[in-house]
C-alpha positions as CSV (number, residue, x, y, z in Angstrom):
1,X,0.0,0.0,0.0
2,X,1.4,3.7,-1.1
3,X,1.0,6.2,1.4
4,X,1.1,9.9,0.2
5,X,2.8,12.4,2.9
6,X,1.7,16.2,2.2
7,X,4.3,18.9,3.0
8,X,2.4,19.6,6.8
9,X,2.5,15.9,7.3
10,X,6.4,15.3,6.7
11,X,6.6,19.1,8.7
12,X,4.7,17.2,12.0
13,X,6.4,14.4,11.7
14,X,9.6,16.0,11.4
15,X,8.6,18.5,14.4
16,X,7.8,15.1,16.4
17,X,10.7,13.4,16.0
18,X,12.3,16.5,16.9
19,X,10.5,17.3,20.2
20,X,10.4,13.7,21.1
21,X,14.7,13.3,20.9
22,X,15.2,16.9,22.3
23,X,12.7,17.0,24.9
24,X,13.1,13.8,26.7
25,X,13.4,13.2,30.5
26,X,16.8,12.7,30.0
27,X,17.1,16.3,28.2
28,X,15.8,18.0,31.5
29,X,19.0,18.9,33.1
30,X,21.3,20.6,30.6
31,X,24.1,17.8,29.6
32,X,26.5,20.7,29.1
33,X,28.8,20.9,32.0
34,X,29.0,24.7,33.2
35,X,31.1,24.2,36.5
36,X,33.0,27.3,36.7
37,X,35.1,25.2,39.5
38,X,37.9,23.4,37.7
39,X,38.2,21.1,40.7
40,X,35.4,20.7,42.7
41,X,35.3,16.8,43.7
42,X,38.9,17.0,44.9
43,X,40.0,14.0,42.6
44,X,40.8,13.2,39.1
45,X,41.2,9.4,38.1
46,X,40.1,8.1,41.0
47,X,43.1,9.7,43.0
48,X,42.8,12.7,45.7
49,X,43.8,16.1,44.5
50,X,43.6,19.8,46.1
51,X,44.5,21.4,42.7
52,X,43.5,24.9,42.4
53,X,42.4,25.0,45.9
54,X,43.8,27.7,48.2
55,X,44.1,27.1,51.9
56,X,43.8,29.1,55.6
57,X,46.1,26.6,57.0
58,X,47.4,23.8,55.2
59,X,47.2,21.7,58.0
60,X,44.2,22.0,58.6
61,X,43.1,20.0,55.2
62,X,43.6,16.9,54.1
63,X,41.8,14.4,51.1
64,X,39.7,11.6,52.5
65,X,38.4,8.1,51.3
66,X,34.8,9.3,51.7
67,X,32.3,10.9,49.3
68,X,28.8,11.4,48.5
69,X,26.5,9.2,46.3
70,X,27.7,9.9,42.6
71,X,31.0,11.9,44.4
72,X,33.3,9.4,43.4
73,X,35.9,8.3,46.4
74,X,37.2,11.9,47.5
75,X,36.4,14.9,49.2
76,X,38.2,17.7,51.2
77,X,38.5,17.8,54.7
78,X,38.9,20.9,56.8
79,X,39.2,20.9,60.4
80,X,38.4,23.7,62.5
81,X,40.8,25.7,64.8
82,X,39.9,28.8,66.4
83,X,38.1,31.9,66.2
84,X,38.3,33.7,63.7
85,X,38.6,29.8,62.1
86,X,41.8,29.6,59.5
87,X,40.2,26.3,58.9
88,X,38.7,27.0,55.2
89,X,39.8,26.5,51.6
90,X,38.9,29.2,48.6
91,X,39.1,29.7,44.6
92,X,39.5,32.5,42.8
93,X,36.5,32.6,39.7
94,X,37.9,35.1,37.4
95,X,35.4,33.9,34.7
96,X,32.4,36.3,36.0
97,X,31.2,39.3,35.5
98,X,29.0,42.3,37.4
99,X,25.2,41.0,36.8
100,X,25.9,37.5,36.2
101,X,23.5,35.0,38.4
102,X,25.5,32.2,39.7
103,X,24.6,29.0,41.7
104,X,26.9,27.5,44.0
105,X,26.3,23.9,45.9
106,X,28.2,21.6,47.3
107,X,27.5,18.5,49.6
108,X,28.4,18.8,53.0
109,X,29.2,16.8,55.8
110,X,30.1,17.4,59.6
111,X,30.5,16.1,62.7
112,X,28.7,18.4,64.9
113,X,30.0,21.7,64.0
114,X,28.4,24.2,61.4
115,X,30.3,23.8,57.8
116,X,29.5,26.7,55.2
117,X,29.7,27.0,51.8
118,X,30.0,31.1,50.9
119,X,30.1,33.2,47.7
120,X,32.2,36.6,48.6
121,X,33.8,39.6,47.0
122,X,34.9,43.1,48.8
123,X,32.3,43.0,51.2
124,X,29.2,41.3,50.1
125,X,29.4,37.5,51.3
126,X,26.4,35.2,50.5
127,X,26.4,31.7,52.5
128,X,24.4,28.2,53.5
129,X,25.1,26.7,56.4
130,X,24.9,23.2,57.9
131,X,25.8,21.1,61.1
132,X,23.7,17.4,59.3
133,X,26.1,14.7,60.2
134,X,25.1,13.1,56.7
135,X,25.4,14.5,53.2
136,X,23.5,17.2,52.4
137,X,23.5,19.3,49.8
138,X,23.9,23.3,50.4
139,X,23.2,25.9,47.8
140,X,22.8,29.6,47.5
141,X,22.1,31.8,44.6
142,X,23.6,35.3,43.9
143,X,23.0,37.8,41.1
144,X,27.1,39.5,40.9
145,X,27.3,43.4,41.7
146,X,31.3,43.4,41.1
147,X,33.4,46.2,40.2
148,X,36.7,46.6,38.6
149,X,38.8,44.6,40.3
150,X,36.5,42.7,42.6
151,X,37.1,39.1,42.6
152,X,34.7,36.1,43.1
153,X,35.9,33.9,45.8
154,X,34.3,30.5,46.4
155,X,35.0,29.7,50.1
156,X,34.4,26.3,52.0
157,X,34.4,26.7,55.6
158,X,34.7,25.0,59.0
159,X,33.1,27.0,62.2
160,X,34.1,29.5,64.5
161,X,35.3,27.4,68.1
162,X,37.4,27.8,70.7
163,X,37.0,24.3,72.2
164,X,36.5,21.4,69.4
165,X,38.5,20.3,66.5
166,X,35.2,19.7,64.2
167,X,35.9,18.3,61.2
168,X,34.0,19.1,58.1
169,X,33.5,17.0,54.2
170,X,32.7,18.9,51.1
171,X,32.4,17.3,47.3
172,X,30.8,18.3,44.3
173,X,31.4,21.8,44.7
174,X,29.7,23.3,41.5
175,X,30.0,26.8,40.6
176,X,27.4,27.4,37.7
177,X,26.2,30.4,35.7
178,X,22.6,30.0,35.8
179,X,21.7,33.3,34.2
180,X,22.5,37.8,33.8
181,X,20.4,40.7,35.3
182,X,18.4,42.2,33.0
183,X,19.0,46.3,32.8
């Protein structure tokens, strides 16, 4: 049996097939990876690595055999000292620019003591907080109001104490440009 296709037929069919590869529940979640962080699960081939990282105190940092679900076998360790804490790792994000909306997460894990994850230039600092003693994943949103010469620093963060060494897991850090302030 022929079948005759008009031109709007082969044009639905077309627009279909289309929607139907493009618009999948796979598709929801951009494939594209946009991390801004060039080394936020603190690994690369399966072995640890602090590359790119900057540190408070060095000693106060060390990799881990423990990560979340999908973290792979890594994550950063920071212990915390004393107040102010010099117990925290940062990045410099030269990539952005004044209006650009940027998400930053991270899974966190502690043992008692507040961890936070923290977005900061000159003096505008945008943070989550946790003390969960099992993964959990932090986020906060910030639309950039940066100036020449501001930088973006990503800061991971063990608490203010005077009394207990807490000690604080982060992986997955993600650093994503999710959008720019209209004028």
């Amino acid at each position: 049996m022929k079948t005759n296709y008009s031109i709007n037929d082969f044009i639905l069919i077309t627009l279909f097939t289309f929607l139907l590869v493009h618009c999948s529940d796979s598709t929801v979640e951009s494939p594209i990876n946009n991390n801004l962080l060039s080394n936020g699960s603190f690994e690369f081939n399966g072995k640890p690595t602090l590359d790119g990282w900057r540190f408070g105190n060095e000693e106060l940092v060390e990799s881990v055999n423990e990560a979340p679900p999908g973290g792979g076998f890594w994550s950063l360790q920071l212990t915390a000292d004393w107040a102010p804490t010099s117990g925290f790792a940062y990045i410099l994000v030269p990539e952005v620019k004044n209006g650009d909306i940027v998400k930053l997460s991270a899974f966190v894990k502690t043992d008692g003591g507040n961890a936070s994850i923290q977005l900061f230039y000159k003096d505008h600092v945008k943070m989550a907080i946790t003390n969960d003693t099992v993964w959990t994943q932090l986020s906060v949103i910030d639309t950039l109001s940066l100036i020449q010469g501001d930088t973006l620093r990503v800061i991971l963060s063990s608490p203010v104490t005077e009394l207990i060494e807490y000690k604080q897991l982060f992986d997955l850090v993600r650093l994503d440009k999710i959008g720019v302030r209209e004028n």
